[in-house]
MMTF fields as JSON, N, C-alpha, C and O atoms, coordinates in Angstrom:
{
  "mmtfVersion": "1.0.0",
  "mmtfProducer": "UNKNOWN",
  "numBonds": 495,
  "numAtoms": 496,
  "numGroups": 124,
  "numChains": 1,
  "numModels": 1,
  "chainsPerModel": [1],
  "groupsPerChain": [124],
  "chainIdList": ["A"],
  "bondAtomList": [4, 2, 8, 6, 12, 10, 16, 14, 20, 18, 24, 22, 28, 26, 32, 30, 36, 34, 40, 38, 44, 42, 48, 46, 52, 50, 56, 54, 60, 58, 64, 62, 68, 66, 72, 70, 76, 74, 80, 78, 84, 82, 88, 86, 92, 90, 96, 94, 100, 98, 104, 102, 108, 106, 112, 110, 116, 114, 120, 118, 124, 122, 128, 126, 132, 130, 136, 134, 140, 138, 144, 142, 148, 146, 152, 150, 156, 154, 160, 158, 164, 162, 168, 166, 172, 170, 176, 174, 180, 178, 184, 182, 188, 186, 192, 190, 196, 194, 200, 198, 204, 202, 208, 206, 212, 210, 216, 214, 220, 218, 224, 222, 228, 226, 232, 230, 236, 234, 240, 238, 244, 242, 248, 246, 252, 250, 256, 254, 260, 258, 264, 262, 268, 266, 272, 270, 276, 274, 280, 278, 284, 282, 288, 286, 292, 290, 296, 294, 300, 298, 304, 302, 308, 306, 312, 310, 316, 314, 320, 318, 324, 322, 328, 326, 332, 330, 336, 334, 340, 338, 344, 342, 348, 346, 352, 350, 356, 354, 360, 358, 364, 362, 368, 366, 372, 370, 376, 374, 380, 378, 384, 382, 388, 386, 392, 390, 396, 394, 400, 398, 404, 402, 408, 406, 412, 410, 416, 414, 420, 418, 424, 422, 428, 426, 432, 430, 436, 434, 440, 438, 444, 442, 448, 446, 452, 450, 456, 454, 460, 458, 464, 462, 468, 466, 472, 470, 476, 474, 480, 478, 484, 482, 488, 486, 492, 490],
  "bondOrderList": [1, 1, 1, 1, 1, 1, 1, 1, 1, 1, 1, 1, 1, 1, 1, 1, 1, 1, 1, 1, 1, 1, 1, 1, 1, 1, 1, 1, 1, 1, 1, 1, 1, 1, 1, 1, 1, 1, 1, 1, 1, 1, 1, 1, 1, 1, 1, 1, 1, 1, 1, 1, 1, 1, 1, 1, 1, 1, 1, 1, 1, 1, 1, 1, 1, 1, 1, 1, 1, 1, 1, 1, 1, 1, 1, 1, 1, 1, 1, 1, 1, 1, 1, 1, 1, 1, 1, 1, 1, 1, 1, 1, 1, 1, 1, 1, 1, 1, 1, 1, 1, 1, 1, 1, 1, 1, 1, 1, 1, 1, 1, 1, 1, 1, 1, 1, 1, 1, 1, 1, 1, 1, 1],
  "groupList": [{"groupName": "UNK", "atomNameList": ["N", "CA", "C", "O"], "elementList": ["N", "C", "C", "O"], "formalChargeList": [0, 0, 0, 0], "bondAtomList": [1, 0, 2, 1, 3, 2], "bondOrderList": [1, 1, 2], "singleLetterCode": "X", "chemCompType": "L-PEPTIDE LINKING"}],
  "groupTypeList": [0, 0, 0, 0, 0, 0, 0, 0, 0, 0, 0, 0, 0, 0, 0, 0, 0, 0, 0, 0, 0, 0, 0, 0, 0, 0, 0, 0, 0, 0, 0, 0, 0, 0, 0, 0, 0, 0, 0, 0, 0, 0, 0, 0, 0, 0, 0, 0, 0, 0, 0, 0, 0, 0, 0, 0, 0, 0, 0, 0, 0, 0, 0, 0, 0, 0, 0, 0, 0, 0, 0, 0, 0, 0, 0, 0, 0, 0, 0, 0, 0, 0, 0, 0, 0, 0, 0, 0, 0, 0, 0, 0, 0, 0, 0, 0, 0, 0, 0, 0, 0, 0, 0, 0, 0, 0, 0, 0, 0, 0, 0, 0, 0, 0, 0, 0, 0, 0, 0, 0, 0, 0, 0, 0],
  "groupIdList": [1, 2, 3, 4, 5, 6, 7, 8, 9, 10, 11, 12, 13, 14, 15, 16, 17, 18, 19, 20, 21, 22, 23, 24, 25, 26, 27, 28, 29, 30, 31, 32, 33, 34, 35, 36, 37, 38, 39, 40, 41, 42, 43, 44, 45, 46, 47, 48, 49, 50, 51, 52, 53, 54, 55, 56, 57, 58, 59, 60, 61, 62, 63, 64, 65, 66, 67, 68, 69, 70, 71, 72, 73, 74, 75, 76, 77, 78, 79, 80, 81, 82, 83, 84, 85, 86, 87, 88, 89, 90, 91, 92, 93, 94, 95, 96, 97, 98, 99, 100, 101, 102, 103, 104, 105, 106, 107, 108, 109, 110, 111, 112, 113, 114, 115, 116, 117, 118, 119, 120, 121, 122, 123, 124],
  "secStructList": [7, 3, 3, 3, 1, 7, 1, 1, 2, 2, 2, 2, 2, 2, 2, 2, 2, 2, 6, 6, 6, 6, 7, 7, 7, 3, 3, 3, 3, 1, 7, 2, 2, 2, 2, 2, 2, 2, 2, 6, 6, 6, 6, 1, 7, 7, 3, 3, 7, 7, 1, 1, 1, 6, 2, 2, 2, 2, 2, 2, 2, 2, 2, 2, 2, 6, 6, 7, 1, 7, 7, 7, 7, 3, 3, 7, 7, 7, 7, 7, 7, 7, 1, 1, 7, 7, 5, 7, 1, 1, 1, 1, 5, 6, 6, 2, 2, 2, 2, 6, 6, 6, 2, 2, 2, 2, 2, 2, 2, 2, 2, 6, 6, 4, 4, 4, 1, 7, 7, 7, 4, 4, 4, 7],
  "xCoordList": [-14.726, -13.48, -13.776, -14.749, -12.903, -12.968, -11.568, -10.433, -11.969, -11.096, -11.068, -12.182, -10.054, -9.931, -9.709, -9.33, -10.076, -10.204, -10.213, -9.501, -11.749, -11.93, -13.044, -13.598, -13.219, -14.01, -13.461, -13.9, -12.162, -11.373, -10.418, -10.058, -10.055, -8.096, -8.271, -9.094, -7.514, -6.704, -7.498, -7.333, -8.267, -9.113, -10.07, -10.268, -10.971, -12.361, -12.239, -13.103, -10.915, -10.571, -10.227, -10.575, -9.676, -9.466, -10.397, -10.318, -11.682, -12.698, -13.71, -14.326, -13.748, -14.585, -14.073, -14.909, -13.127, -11.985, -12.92, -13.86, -12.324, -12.48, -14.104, -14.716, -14.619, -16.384, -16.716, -17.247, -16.231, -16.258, -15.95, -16.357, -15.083, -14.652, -15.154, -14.49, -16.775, -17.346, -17.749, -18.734, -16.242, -16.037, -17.579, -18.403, -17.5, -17.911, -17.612, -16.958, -17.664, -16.507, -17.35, -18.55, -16.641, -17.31, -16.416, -15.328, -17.073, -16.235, -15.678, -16.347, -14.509, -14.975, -14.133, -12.924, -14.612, -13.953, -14.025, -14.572, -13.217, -13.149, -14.382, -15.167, -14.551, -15.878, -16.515, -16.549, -17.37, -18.669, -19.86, -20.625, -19.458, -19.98, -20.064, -20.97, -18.253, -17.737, -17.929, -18.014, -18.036, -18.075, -19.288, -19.549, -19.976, -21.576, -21.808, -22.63, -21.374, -21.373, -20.776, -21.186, -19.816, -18.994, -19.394, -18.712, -20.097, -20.836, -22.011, -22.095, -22.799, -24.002, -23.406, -24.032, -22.385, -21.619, -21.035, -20.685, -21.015, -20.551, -21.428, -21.279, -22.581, -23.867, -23.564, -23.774, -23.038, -22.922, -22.956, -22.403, -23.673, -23.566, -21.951, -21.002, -21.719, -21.025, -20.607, -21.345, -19.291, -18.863, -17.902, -16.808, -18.452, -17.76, -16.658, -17.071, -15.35, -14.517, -12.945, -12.136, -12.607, -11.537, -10.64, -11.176, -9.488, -8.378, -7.793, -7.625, -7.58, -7.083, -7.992, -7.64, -9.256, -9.842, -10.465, -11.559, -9.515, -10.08, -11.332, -11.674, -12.103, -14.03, -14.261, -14.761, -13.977, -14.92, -14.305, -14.891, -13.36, -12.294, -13.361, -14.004, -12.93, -13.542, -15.579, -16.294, -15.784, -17.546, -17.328, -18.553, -16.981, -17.059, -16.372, -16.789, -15.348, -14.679, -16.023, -16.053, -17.039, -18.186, -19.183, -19.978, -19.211, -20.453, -20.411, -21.268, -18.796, -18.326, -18.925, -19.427, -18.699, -19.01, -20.577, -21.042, -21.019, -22.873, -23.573, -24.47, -22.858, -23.495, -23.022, -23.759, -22.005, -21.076, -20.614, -20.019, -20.911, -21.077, -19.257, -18.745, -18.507, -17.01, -16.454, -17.217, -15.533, -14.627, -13.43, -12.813, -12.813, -12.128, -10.863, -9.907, -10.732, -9.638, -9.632, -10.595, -8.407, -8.631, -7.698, -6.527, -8.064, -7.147, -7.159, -8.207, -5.906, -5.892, -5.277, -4.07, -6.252, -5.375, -5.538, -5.346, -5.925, -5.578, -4.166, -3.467, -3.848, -3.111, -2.498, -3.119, -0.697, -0.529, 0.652, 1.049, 1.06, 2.697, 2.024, 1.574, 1.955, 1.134, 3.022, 3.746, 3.303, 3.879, 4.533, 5.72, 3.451, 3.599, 3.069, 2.01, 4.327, 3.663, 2.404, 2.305, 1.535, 0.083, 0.262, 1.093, -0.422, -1.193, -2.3, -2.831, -3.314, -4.608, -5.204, -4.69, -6.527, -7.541, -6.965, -6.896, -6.581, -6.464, -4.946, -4.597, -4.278, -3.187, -1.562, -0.545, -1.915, -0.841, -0.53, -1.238, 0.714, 0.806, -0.132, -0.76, -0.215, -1.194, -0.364, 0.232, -0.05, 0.861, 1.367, 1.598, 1.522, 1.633, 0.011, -0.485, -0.463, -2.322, -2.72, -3.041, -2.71, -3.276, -3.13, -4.165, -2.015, -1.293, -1.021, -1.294, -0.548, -0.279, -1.302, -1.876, -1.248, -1.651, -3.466, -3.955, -4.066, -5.12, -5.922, -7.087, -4.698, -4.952, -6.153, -7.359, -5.507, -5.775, -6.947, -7.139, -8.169, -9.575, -10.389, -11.235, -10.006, -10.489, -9.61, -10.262, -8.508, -7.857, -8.289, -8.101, -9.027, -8.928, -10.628, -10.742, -11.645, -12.969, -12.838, -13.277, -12.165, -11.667, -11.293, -11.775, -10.493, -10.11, -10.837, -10.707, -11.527, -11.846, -12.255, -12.172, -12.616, -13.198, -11.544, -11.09, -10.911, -9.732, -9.059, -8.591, -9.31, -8.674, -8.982, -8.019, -10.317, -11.067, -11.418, -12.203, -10.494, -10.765, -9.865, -8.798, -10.167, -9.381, -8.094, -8.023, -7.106, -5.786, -5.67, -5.953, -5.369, -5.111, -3.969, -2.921, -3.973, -3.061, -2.463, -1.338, -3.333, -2.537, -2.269, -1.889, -2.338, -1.387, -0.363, 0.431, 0.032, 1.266, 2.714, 3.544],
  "yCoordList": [-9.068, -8.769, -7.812, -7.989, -6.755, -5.892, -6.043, -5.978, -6.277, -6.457, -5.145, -4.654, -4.395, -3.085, -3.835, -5.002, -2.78, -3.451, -4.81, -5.587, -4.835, -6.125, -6.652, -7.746, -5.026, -5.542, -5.802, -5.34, -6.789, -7.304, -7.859, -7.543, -8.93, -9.696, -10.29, -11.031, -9.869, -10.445, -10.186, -11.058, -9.043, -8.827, -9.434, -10.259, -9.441, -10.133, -11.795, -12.52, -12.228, -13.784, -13.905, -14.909, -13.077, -13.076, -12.98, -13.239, -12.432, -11.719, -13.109, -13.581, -13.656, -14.665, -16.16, -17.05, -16.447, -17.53, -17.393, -18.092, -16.189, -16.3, -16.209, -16.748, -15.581, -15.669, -17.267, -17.873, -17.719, -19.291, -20.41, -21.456, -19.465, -20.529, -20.142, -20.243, -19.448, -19.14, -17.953, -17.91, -16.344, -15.628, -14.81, -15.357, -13.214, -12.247, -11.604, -10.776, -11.314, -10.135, -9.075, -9.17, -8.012, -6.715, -5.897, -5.418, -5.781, -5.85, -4.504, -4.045, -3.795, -2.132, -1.821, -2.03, -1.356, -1.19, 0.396, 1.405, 0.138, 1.574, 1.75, 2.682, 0.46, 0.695, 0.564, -0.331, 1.435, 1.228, -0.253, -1.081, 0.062, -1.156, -2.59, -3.415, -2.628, -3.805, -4.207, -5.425, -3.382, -3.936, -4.344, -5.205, -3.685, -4.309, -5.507, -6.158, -5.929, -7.461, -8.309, -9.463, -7.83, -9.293, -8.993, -9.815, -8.367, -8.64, -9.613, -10.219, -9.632, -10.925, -12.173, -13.198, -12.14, -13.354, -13.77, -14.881, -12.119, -12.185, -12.569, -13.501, -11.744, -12.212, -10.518, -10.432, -9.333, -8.2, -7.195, -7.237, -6.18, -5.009, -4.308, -4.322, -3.815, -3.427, -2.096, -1.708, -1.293, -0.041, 0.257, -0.303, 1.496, 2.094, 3.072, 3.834, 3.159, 4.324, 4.582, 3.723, 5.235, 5.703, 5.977, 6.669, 5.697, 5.753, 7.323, 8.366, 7.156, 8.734, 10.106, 11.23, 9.481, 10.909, 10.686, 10.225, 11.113, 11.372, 11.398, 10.817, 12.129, 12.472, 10.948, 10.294, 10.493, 8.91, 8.202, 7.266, 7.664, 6.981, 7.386, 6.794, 8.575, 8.71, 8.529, 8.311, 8.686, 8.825, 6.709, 6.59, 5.663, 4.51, 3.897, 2.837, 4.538, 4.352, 4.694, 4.098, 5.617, 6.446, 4.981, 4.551, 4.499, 3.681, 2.431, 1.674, 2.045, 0.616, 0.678, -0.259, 2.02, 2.343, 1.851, 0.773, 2.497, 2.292, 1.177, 0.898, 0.25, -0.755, -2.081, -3.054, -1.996, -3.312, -2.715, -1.638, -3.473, -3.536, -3.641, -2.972, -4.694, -4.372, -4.815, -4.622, -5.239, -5.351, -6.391, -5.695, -7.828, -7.783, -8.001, -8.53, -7.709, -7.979, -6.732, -6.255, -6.495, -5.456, -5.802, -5.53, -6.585, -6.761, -5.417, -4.862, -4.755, -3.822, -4.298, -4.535, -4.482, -4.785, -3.661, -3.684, -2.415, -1.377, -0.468, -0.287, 0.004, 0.896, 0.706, 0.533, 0.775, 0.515, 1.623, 2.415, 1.471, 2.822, 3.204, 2.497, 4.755, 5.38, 6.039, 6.473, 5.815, 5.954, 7.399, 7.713, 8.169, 9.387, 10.059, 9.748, 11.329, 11.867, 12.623, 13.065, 12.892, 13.217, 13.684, 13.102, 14.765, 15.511, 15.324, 15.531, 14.864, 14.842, 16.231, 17.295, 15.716, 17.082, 17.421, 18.622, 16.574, 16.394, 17.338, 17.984, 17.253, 17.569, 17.131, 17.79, 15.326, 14.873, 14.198, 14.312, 13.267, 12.717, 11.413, 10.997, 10.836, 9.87, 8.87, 9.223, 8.185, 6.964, 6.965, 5.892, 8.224, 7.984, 7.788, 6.892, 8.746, 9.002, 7.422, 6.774, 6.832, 6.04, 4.819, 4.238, 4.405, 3.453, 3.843, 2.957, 5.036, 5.13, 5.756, 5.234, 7.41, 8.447, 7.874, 8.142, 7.392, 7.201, 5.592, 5.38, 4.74, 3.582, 4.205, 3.964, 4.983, 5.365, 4.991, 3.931, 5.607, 5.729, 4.874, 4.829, 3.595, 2.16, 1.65, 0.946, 1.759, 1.328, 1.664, 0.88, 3.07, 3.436, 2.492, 1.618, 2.768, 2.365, 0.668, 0.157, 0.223, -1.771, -1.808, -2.768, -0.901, -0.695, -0.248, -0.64, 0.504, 1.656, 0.627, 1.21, -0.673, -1.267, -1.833, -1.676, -2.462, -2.797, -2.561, -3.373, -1.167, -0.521, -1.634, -2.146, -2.171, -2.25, -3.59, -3.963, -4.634, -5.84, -6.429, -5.853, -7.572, -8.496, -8.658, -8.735, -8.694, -8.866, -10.435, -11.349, -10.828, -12.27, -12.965, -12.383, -14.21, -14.872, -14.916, -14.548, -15.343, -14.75, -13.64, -13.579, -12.694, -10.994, -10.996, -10.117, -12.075, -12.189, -11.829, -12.13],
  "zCoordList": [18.487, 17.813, 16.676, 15.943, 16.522, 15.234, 14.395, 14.867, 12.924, 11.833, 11.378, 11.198, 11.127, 10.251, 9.067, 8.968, 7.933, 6.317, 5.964, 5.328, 6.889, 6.329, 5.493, 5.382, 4.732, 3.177, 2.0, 0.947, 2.117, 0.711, 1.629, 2.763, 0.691, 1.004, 2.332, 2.871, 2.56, 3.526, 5.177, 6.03, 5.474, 6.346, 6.136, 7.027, 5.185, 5.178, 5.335, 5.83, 4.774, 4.812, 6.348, 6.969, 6.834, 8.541, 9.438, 10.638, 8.56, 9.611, 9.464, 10.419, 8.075, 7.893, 8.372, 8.215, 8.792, 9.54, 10.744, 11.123, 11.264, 13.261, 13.397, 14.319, 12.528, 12.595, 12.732, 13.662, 11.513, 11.554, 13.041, 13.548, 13.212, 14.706, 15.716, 16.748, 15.778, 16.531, 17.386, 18.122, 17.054, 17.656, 16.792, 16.06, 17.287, 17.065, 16.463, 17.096, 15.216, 14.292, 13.961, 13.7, 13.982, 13.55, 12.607, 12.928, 11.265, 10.251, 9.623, 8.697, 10.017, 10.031, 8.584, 8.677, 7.278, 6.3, 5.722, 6.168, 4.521, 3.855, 3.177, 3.354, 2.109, 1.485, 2.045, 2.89, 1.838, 2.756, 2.06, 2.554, 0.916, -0.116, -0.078, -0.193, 0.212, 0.225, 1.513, 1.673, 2.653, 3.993, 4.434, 5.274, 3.827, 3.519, 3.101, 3.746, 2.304, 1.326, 2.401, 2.522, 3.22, 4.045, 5.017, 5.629, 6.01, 7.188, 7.611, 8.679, 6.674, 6.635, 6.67, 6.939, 6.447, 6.428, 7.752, 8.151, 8.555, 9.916, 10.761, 11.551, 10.625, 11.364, 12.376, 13.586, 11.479, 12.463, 11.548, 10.45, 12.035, 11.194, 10.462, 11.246, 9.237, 9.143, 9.931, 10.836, 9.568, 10.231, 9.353, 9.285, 8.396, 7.471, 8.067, 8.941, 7.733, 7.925, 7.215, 7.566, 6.632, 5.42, 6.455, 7.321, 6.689, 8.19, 7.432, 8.064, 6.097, 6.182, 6.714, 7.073, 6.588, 7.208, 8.826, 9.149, 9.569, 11.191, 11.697, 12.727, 10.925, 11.05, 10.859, 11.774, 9.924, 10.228, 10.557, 10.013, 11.142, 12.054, 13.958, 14.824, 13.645, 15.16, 15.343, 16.321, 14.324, 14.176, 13.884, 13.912, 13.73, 13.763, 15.003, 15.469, 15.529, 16.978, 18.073, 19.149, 17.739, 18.722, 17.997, 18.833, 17.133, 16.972, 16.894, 16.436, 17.614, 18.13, 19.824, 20.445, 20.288, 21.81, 21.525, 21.895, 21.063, 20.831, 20.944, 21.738, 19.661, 19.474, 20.382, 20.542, 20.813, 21.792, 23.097, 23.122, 24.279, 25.066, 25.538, 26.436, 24.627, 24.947, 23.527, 22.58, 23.334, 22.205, 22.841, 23.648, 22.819, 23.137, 22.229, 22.796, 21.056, 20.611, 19.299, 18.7, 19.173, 17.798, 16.86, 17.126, 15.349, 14.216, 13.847, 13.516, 13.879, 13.057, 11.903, 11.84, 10.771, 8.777, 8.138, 6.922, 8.776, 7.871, 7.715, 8.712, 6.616, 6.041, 4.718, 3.67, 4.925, 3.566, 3.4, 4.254, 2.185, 1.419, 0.349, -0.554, 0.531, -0.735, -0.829, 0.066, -2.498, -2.852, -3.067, -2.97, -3.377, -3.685, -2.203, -1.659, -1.535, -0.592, -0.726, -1.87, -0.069, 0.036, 1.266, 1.962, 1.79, 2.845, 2.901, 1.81, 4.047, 3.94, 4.555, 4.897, 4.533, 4.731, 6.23, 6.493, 7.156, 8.668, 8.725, 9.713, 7.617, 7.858, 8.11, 8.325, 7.938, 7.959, 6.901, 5.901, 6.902, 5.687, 5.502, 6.476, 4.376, 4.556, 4.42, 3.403, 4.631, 4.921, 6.506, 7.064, 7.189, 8.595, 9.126, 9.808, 8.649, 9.399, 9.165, 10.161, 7.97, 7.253, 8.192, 8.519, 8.625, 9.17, 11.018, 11.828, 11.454, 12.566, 13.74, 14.695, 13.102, 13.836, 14.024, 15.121, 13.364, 13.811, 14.658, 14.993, 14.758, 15.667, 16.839, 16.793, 17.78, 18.695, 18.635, 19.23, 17.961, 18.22, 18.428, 19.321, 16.981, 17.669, 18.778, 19.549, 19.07, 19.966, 21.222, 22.152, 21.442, 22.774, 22.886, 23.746, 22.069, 21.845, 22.494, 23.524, 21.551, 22.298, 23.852, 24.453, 24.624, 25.545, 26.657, 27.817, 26.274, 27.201, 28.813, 29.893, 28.772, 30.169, 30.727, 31.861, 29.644, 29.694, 31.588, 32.387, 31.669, 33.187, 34.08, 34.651, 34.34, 35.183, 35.449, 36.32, 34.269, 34.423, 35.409, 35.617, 36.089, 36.806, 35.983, 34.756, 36.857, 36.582, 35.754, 36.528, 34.572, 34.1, 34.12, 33.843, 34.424, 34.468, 32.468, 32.132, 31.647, 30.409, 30.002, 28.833, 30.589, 30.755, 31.207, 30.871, 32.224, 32.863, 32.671, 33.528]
}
């Protein structure tokens, strides 16, 4: 399982719950600092990445592929309302990028075997 921002609040308390109940968590945060500090706790390497900037969104989406074999669940707890509009380096606003436009990358990364699995009766 991967927690987005889950080096503080409300992710790391989510990431450190389901670790507890036995799962796999892989803890992917903004700080690189803070995500450091709550992974040992996971028993998994951290995975640093800032959702407003695309370059490391997609360079931690490429080093979820690397290190795990599959992914099956994805908390996404990142984003947020930046109050004041902002443009990022990427070009969009950051409150859409931040929150929307960049799901995709871990999303597709969690997925990618997804195609190919047996049909489930809890998919139904």
């Amino acid at each position: 399982m991967v927690v987005t921002r889950a080096s503080a609040g409300i992710g790391a308390a989510a990431a450190w719950r389901i670790s507890a109940g036995g799962a796999t968590v892989i803890a992917l945060g903004r700080s690189r600092a803070r995500t450091a500090a709550v992974a040992p706790d996971l028993g998994t390497d951290p995975i640093g990445a800032d959702f407003p900037c695309e370059d490391q969104v997609r360079i931690a989406a490429e080093t979820l592929l690397d290190r795990y074999r599959r992914t099956d669940v994805l908390a996404n707890n990142a984003g947020g309302i930046i109050p004041q509009r902002e443009i990022t380096k990427d070009g969009h606003e950051l409150t859409f990028q931040s929150n929307h436009s960049l799901d995709s990358y871990p999303h597709n990364c969690c997925c990618r075997d997804w195609s190919r699995m047996p049909a489930s009766p809890r998919c139904g």
